[in-house]
C-alpha positions in Angstrom: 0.0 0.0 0.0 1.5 3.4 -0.9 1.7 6.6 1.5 1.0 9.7 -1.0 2.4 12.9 1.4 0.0 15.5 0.1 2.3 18.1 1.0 5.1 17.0 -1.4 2.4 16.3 -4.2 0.9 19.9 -4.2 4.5 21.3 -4.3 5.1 19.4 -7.1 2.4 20.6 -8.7 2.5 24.1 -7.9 6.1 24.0 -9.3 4.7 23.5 -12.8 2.6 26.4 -13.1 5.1 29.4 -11.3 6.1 31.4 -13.4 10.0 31.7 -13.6 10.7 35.2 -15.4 8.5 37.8 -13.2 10.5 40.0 -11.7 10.7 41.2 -7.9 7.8 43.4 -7.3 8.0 45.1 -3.9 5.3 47.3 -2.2 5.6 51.1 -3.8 6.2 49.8 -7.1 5.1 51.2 -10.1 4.1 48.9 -12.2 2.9 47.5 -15.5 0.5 44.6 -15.8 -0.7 43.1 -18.9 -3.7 41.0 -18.6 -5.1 38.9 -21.0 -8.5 39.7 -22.0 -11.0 37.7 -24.3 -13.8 39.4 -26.1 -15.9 36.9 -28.0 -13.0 34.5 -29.9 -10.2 37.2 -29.7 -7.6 37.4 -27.3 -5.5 41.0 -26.3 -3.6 42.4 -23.8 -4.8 45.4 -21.7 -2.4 46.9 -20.1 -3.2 47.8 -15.8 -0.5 50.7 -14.8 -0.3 51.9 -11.4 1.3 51.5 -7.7 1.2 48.4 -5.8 0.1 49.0 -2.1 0.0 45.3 -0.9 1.3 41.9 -1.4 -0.2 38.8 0.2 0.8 35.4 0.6 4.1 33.5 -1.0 4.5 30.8 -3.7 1.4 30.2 -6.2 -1.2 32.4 -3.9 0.7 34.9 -4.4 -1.2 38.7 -4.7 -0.5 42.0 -5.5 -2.6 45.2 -4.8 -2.6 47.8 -7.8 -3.5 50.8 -7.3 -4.4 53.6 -9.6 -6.3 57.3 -9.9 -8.3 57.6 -12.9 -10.6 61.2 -13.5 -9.7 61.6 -9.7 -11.2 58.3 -8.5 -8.9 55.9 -7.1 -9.5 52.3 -8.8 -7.7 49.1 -6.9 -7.3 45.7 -8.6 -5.9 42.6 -7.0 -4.0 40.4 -9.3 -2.5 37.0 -8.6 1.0 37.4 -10.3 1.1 33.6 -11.3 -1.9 33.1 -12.9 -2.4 32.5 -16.5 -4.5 35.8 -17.2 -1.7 37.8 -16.3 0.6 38.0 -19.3 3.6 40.4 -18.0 4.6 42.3 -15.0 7.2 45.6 -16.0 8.6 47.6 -13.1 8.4 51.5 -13.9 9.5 52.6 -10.8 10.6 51.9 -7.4 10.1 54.0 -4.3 11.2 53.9 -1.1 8.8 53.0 1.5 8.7 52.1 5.3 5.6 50.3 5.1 4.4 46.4 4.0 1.1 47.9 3.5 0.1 51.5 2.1 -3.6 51.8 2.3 -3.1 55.6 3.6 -2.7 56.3 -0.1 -6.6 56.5 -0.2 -6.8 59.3 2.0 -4.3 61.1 -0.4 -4.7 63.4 -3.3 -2.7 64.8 -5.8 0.6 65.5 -4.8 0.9 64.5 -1.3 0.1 60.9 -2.5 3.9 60.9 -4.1 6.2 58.5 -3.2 10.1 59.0 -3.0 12.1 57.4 -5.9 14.2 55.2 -5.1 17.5 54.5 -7.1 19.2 50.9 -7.2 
């Protein structure tokens, strides 16, 4: 009778579907997300452009909060980075931040919700 450890088996099969070329996306990113979208039997990429404020969880659960300010409403998307919807992740910017999360952004407008570049 064979023993099947669960544990191994899902990180096996987790393995196959992480993706190997995103880059490191840290919180106060600017980033630029293409995500694959399918209107009737066509298939483009929209691009999602804007700061990321959190990041949950490790390995395959891994998601990212975008956040953006369109006609002077803020608009915040969650993406999980390794799923097959999400085509590409581009880092714009990086900024240096003291924070893991930075939901005080929301109360910010216009300037003040600037973040310092940081240079690498």
């Amino acid at each position: 009778m064979f023993k099947l450890n669960t544990e191994e088996t899902l990180n096996t099969l987790e393995s196959t579907f992480i993706k190997k070329s995103l880059p490191k996306v840290s919180i106060g990113d600017n980033v630029k997300i293409g995500v694959k979208i399918i209107e009737g039997n066509k298939e483009r990429i929209q691009f999602y452009e804007g700061t990321v404020i959190a990041k949950k969880n490790s390995s395959i659960n891994c998601t990212i909060t975008v956040r953006k300010v369109l006609q002077g409403i803020g608009i915040e998307r969650i993406f999980l980075i390794h799923s097959p919807k999400v085509d590409s992740i581009t880092v714009l910017r990086s900024s240096k931040v003291r924070r893991s999360k930075l939901y005080y952004l929301r109360n910010l407008k216009g300037k003040a919700s600037r973040l310092k570049q940081r240079f690498e």
